[in-house]
N, C-alpha and C positions, 0 to 999 in steps of 0.2 A: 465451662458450660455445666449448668445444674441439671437435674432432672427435670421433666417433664410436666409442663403445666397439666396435662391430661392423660389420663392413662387411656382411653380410648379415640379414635379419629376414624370417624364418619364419614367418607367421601361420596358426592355425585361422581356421575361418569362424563357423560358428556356436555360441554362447553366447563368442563370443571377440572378434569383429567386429559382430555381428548376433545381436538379439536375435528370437527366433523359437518359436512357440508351433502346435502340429498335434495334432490330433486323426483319425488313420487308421482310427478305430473309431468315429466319428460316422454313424450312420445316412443322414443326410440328405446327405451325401456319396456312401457307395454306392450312393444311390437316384437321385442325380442321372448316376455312372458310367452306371451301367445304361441309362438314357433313352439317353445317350450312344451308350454299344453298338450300343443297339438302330436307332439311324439308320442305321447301317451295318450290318444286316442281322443284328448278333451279339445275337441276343437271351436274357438273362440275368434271374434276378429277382435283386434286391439280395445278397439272402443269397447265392445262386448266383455271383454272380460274388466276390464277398469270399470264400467259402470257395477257390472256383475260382486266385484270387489268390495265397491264400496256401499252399496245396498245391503252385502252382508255383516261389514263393519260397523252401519248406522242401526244395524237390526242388532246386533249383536248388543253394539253399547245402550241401545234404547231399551230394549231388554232387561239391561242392570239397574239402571239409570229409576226405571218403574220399579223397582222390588226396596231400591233405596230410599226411607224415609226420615233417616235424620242426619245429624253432621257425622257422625261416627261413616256412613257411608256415601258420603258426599261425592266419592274420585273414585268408581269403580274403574275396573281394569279387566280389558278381555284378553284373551290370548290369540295371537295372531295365526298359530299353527293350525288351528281350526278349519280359518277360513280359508287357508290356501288348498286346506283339505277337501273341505266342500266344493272346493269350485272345480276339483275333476269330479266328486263323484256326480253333482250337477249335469255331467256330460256323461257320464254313465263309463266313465274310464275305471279300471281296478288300480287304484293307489291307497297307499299306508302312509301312516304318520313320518313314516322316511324322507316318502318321493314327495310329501309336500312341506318339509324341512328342507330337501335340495331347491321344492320350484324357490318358496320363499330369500331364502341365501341367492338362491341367484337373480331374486327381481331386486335385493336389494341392493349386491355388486354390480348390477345395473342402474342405478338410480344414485349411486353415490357418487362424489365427485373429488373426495378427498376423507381419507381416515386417518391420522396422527397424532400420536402424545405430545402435549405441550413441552417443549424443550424445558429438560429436568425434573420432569414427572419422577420417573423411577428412582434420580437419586434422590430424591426431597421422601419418597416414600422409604426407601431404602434408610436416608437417616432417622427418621421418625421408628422405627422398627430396630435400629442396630443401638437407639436409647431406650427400647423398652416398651415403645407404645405400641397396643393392640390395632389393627389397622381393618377397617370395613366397609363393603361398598354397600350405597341405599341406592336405586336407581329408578327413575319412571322410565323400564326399558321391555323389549321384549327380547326373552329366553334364545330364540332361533336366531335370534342377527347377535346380541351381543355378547352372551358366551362366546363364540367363536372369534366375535371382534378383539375381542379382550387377547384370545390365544391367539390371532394374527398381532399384535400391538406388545405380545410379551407382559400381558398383565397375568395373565395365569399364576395363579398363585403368589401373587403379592399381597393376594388378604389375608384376614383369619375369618372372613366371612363375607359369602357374596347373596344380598340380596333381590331380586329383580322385580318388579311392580307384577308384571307377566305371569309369574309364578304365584299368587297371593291374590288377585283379586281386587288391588285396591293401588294407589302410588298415594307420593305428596302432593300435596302437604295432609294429605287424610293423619290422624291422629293413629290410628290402628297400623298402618304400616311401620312408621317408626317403632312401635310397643312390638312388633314384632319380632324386631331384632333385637331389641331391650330384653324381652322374654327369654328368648331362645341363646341369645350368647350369655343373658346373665349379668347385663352390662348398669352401672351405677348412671343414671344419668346425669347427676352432680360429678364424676368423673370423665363424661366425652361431650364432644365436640363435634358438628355436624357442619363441614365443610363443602360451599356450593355457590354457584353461579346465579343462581335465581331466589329472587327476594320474596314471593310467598313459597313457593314450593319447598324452598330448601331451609331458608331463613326463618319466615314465620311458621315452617310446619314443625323445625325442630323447637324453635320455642316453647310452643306449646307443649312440645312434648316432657319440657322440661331439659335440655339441652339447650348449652350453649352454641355460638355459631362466629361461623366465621365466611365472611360474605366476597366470593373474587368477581369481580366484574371483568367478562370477556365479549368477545364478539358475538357470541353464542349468547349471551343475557338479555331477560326482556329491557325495551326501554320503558325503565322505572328510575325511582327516586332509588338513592342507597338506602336500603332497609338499615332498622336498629339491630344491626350484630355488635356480635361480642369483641370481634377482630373487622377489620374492612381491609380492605386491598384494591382500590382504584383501576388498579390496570394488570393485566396477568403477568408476573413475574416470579416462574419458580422459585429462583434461591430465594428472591425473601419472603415468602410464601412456607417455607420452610422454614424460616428463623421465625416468623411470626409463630408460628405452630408450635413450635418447641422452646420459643418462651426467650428464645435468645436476643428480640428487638421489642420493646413496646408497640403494640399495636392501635 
């Protein structure tokens, strides 16, 4: 085994790393929000606070959506912590950026139905790292659920840099979120490789950015054509997902 076709690797999170399944329109989730609420004084009935919710998420994104006028900001990004903020002080409860980081976390271990690394995640990143290569996450995610997802999943520090959409203002395939981590870590784009489940978001957004790509098709992927990546993978299979990557198989 030779050295490394890339010196940097780019990963999505979920449907790419992590296989992951939510239901945000499960009932028995916003019924449990609500109890929640209500200890803190924000008292809501089910429906009330779901509709409550999402009025403030279509206000919020409508919001960016009007300020954005060209492609540079095409895929604005809100932050969710916000809104779970707003929806006690809404009811005139005294709560902090804390208590609506727990409600949020907990409507989302509510709503989930399953969180787990694709069998061989860690060693496929583990080798990729024990040859040399820089390892980074892009993700269209939010800050309050998957930080912590990552430290229940044991992803905690597996990178050399994590970046989250939530945090920035923008996701993929926007052009400006890739340049961001380009910027900030330093990173040659002629040397990395942007590895992902989804054929514009991941695929055609690292192109653009001048990044090669490497396309996995999972369960979690839109139903689309195989984008033009640089690598393809049909079907999710760690280990050769890893030999692809590190240059060991023709891809």
């Amino acid at each position: 085994m030779g050295g490394l076709p890339y010196q940097n690797y780019i990963f999505d999170l979920y449907g790419t790393l992590v296989d992951i399944h939510t239901d945000e329109d499960r009932p028995a989730a916003w019924a449990a929000l609500a109890r929640f609420y209500s200890y803190y004084g924000a008292r809501y009935t089910p429906q009330q606070l779901r509709a409550a919710y999402h009025r403030l998420v279509e206000t919020r994104e409508a919001g960016l959506s009007a300020l954005r006028q060209d492609s540079h900001e095409a895929h604005p990004e809100i932050e969710l912590g916000g809104v779970f903020l707003e929806l006690f002080r809404r009811r005139g409860a005294d709560a902090d950026e804390a208590l609506a980081l727990h409600a949020g976390q907990f409507f989302r271990a509510m709503s989930t139905d399953w969180l787990r690394l694709y069998d061989g995640t860690l060693e496929m990143l583990r080798t990729l790292r024990r040859r040399g290569g820089r390892l980074f996450l892009l993700s269209n995610a939010q800050a309050i659920f998957t930080a912590y997802e990552m430290r229940a999943l044991g992803l905690a520090g597996a990178f050399d840099g994590v970046y989250l959409s939530s945090n920035y203002g923008c996701k993929k395939p926007d052009r400006r979120f890739f340049d961001i981590l380009l910027a900030k870590e330093g990173l040659d784009p002629a040397r990395s490789i942007m590895v992902g489940n989804d054929g514009a978001c991941d695929i055609a957004g690292a192109k653009a950015a001048g990044l090669a790509a490497c396309y996995v098709r999972t369960a979690l992927s839109p139903d689309e054509p195989a984008p033009a990546a640089d690598l393809c993978l049909p079907a999710m299979d760690m280990p050769r997902l890893a030999a692809l990557l590190a240059g060991d198989i023709p891809g």
